[in-house]
C-alpha positions, -999 to 999 in steps of 0.1 A, spaced: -634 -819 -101 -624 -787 -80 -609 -760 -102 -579 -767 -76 -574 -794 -85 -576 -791 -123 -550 -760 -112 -526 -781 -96 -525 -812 -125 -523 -787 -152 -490 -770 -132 -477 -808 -126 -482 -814 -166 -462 -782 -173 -434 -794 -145 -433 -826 -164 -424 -815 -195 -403 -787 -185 -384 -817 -166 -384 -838 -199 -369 -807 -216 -341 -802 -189 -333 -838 -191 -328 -835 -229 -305 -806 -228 -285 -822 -200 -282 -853 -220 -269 -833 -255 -247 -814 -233 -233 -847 -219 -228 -861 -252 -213 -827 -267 -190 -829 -239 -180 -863 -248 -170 -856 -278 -153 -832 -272 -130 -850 -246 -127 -875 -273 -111 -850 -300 -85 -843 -273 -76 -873 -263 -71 -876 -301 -53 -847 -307 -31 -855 -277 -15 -888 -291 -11 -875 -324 9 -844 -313 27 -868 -289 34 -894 -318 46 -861 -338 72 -849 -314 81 -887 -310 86 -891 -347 106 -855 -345 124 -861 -319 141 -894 -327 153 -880 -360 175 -855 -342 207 -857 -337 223 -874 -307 236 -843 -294 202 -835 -283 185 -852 -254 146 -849 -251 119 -854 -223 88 -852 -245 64 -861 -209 79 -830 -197 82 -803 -227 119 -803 -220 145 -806 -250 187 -802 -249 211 -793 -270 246 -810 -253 277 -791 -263 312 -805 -262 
């Protein structure tokens, strides 16, 4: 074999684990990602089961929109 050739496999070995190393950290980074998502879909229906719960204790003179951050006091 042609030191060429011997050049050029030995570069394509290093490409292919340098590939199998990118694909790792794209894959860990995908997964940290998901998890991530999945704490804040988490956090969101628990502070929107909160301000729920709070909300329906107040008094009627208050009207709430908890989809839009929006809370009244009504004065007579």
């Amino acid at each position: 074999m042609s030191w060429k050739i011997q050049e050029l496999e030995s570069q394509l070995d290093k490409l292919k684990k340098e590939r199998q190393k990118r694909q790792f950290q794209l894959e860990s980074l995908e997964a940290a990602l998901q998890k991530q998502k999945q704490k804040v879909i988490v956090l969101m229906h628990h502070v929107t089961f909160n301000t729920i719960f709070c909300l329906s204790s107040l008094p009627s003179s208050f009207m709430a929109y908890p989809n839009l951050g929006i809370l009244f006091f009504i004065h007579y």
